[in-house]
C-alpha positions as CSV (number, residue, x, y, z in Angstrom):
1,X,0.0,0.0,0.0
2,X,2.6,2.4,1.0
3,X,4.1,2.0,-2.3
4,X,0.8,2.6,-4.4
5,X,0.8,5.8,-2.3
6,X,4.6,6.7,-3.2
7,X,4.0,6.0,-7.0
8,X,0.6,8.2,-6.8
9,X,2.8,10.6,-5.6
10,X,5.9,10.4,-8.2
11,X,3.5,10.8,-10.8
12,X,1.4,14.0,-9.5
13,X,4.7,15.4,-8.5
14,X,6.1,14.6,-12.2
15,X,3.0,16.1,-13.8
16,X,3.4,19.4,-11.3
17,X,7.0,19.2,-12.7
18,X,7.5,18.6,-16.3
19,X,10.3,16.0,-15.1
20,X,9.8,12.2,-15.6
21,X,9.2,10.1,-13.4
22,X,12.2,7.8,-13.2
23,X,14.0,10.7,-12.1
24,X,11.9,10.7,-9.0
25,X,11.6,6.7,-8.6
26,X,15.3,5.9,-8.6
27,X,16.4,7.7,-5.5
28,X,12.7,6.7,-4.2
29,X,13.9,3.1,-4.3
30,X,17.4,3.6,-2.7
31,X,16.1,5.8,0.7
32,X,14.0,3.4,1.0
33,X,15.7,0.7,1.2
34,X,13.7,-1.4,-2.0
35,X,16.5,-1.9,-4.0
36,X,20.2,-1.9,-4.6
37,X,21.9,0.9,-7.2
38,X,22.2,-2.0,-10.0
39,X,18.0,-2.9,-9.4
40,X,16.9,1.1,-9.0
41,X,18.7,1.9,-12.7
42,X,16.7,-1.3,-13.9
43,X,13.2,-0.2,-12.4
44,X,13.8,2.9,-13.3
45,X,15.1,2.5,-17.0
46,X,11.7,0.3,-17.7
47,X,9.6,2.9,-15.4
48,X,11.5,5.6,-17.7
49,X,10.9,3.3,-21.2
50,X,6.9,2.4,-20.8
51,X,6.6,6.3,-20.1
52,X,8.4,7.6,-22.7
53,X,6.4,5.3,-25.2
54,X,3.1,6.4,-23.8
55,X,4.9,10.2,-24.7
56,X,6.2,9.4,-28.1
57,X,2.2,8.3,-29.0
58,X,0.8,11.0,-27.2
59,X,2.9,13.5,-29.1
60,X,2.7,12.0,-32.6
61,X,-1.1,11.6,-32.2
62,X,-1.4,15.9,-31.5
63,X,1.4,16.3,-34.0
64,X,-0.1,14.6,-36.5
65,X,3.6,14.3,-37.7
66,X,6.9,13.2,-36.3
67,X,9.7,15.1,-36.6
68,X,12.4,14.3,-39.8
69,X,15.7,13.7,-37.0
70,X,12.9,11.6,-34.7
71,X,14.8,8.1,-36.6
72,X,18.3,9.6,-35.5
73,X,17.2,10.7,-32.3
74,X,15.8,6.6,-32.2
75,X,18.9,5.7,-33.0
76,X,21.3,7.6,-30.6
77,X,18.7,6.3,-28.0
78,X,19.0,2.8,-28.6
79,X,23.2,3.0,-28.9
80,X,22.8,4.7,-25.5
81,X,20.8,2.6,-23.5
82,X,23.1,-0.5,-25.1
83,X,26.4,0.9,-24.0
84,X,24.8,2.4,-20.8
85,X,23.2,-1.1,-19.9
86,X,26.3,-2.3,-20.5
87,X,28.7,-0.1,-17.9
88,X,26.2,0.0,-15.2
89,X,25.5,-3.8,-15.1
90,X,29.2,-5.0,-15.7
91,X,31.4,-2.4,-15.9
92,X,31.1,0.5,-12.9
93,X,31.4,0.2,-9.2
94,X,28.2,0.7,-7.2
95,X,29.9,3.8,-5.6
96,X,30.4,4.9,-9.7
97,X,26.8,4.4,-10.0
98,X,25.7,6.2,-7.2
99,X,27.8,9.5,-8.2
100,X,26.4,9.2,-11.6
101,X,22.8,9.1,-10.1
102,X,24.0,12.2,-8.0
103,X,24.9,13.8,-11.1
104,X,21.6,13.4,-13.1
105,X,20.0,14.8,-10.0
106,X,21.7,17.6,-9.6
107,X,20.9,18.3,-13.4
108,X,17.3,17.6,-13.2
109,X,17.6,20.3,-9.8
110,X,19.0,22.7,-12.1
111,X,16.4,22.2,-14.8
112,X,13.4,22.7,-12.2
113,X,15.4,25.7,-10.6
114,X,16.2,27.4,-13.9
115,X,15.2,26.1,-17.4
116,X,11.7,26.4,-16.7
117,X,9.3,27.8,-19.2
């Protein structure tokens, strides 16, 4: 129950924010104690992934169009998550992990703080 309540709360506070969720649920996962770094990037990455889908439709249905980079864009994302996948599951430390989380959060900070329209 207490986690219903948590992910009720990621997404209104997501909506409020512009930010996605999985920026919200990784560091949701590690305070509380439900998961390890390696398990929080997974939950996250297929939290993040099933989102950005539901996105990508949303946006092409009120565009009516897609955009003529959106296959590069595809692209760059898929070599991303492959080599990202890759480092964080067999590669970095869990301490490298955890700074790299740190960073992304600090970024997502400075979006909310500044780069809002």
């Amino acid at each position: 129950m207490l986690a219903l309540l948590f992910g009720a709360g990621l997404g209104f506070v997501s909506g409020l924010t512009g930010i996605g969720g999985g920026i919200f649920l990784s560091p949701l996962l590690l305070v509380m104690g439900w998961a390890e770094p390696r398990q929080s990037a997974s939950v996250s990455a297929a939290f993040i992934l099933v989102n950005s889908v539901a996105g990508f439709f949303g946006e092409t249905i009120s565009m009516h169009a897609l955009p003529h980079a959106a296959p590069l864009w595809a692209g760059a994302v898929v070599i991303g998550g492959l080599v990202g996948s890759e480092l964080g599951a067999r590669q970095f430390a869990e301490v490298t992990l955890r700074r790299l989380l740190a960073v992304v959060l600090a970024m997502a900070g400075l979006k909310l703080i500044f780069f809002q329209r």
